[in-house]
C-alpha positions in Angstrom: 0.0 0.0 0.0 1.0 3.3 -0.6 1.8 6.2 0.6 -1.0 8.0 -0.8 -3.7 5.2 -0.2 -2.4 5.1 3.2 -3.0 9.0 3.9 -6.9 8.6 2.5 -7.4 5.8 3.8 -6.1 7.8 7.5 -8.4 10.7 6.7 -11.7 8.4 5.8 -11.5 6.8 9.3 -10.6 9.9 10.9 -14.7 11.0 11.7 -15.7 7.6 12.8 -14.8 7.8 16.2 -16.3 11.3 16.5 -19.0 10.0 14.8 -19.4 7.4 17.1 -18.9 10.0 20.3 -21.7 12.2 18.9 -24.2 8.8 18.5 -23.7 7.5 22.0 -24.0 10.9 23.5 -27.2 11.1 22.0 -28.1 8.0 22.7 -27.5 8.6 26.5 -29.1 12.5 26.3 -32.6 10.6 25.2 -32.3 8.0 27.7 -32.1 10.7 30.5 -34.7 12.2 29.1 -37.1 9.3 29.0 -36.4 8.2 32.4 -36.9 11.5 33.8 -40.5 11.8 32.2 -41.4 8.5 33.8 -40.3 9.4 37.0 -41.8 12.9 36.7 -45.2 10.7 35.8 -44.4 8.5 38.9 -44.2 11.6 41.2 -47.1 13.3 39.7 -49.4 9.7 40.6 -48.0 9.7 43.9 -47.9 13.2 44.6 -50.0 14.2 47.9 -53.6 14.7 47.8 -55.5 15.5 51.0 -57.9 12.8 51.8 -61.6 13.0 50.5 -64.8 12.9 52.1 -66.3 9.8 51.3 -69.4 8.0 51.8 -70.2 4.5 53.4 -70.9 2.7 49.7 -67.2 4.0 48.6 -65.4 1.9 51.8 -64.2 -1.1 50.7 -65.0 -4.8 52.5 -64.0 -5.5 55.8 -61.3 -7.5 56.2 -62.2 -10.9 57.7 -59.4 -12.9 60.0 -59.1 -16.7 60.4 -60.6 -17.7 63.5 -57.7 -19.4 65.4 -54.5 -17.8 67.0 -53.5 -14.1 67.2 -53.7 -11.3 64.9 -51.4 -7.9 64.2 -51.1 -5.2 62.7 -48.4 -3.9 60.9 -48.0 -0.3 59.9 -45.8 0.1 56.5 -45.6 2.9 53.8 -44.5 2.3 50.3 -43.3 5.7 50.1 -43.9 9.0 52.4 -43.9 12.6 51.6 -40.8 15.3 51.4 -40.5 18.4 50.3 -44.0 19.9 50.0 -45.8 16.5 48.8 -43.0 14.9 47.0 -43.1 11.4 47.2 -39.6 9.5 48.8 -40.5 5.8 47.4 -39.5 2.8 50.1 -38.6 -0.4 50.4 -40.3 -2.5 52.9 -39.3 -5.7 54.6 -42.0 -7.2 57.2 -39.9 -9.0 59.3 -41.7 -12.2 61.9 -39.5 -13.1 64.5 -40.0 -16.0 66.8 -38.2 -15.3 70.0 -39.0 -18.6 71.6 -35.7 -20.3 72.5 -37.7 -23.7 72.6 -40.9 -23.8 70.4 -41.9 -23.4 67.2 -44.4 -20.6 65.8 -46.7 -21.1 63.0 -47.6 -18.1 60.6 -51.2 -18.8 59.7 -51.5 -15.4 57.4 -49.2 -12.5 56.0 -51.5 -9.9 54.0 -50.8 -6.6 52.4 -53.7 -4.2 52.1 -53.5 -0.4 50.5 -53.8 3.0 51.8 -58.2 2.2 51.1 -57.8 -1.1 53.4 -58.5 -3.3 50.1 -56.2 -6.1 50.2 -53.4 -6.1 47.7 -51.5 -9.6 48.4 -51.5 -12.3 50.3 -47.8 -13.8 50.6 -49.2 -17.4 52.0 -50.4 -20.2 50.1 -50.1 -22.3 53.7 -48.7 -22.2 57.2 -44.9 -21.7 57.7 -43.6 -23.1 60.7 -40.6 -21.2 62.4 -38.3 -22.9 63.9 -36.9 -21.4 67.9 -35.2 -18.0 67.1 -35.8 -18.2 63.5 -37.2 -15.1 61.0 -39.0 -15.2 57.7 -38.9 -11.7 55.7 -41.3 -10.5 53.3 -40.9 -7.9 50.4 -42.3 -5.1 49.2 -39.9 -3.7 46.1 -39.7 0.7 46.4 -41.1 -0.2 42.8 -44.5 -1.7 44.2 -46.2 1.9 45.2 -50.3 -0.2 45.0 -50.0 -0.1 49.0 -49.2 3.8 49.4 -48.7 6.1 52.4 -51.0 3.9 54.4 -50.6 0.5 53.6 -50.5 -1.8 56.1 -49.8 -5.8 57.0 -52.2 -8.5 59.2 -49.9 -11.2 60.5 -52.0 -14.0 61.8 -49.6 -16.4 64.3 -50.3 -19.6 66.2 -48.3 -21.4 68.7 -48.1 -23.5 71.7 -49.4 -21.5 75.1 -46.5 -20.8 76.2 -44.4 -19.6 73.4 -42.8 -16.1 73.7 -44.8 -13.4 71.5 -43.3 -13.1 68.2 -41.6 -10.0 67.3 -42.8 -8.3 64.0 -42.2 -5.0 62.1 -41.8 -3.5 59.7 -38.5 -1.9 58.4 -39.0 0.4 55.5 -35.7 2.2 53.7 -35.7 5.0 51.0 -32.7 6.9 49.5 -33.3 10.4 47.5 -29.3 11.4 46.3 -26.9 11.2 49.2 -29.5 11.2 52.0 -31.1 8.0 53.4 -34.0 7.6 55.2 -35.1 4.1 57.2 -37.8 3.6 60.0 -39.4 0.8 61.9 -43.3 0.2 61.7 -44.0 -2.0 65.2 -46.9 -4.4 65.4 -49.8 -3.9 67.6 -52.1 -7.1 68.4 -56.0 -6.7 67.1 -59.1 -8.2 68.3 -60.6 -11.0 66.1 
């Protein structure tokens, strides 16, 4: 090859790579853009409204418990509000302890319901035994927002008399930037 061809051949390739720059910039310039529209539509769903007045025949169904064992109640939030309504989405792990150092608990039920009290999940198909200090976690992704500011869990245990009382809560954990934000939700026992 010559001289010549060699030189041409140097300048052809010479506005690939800035060709190549300018594409992937783009590329990445749109993808910002599209992601911030969705969240900007996620913020705008989630944004805070105060609540409305409603009447009886807009309340959901009462919830309905099993009729053996103990039953609590679980505060959780899948996101709360900063900055003048702004919604901070969360992660939320329900966590059920058994603090018995000898017998075993059973979990009868683990329900989610919404911010309306209509039931979103149930994460049960059957009892799960825990073992003596054992823990079983459930999930709720920052991503799943269907429980919102006020959603809450019913645990529904059963155990020998004299097993210890279980500990459950509720951790929830949101990040916005830098700054962190985590709280604990504590279970209070209801009447069946």
């Amino acid at each position: 090859m010559n001289q010549r061809s060699m030189a041409q051949k140097s300048r052809n390739s010479s506005w690939v790579l800035p060709l190549v720059l300018v594409a992937v910039s783009l590329v990445f310039v749109v993808g910002i853009f599209v992601i911030n529209g969705r969240l900007d539509s996620l913020e705008d769903q989630l944004a805070y409204r105060p609540p409305v007045v409603n009447t009886p025949s807009e309340i959901g169904e009462a919830a309905t418990l099993s009729g053996e064992g103990y039953a609590v109640y679980v505060p959780a939030y899948s996101h709360i509000y900063t900055l003048g309504g702004k919604p901070l989405l969360l992660e939320t792990t329900l966590s059920v302890r058994n603090t018995d150092l000898k017998r075993t608990l059973t979990i009868s039920m683990v329900r989610y319901f919404d911010t309306d009290g209509r039931e979103v999940r149930s994460f049960l198909e059957g009892p799960l035994n825990l073992g003596p200090l054992a823990t079983a976690d459930f999930l709720v992704e920052a991503k799943d927002t269907t429980g919102g500011s006020g959603a809450n869990f019913i645990v529904e245990w059963t155990g020998d008399e004299d097993l210890n009382e279980p500990l459950i809560e509720a951790v929830m954990v949101g990040m916005d930037g830098t700054q962190g934000v985590a709280f604990v939700g504590q279970s209070r026992e209801i009447d069946r």
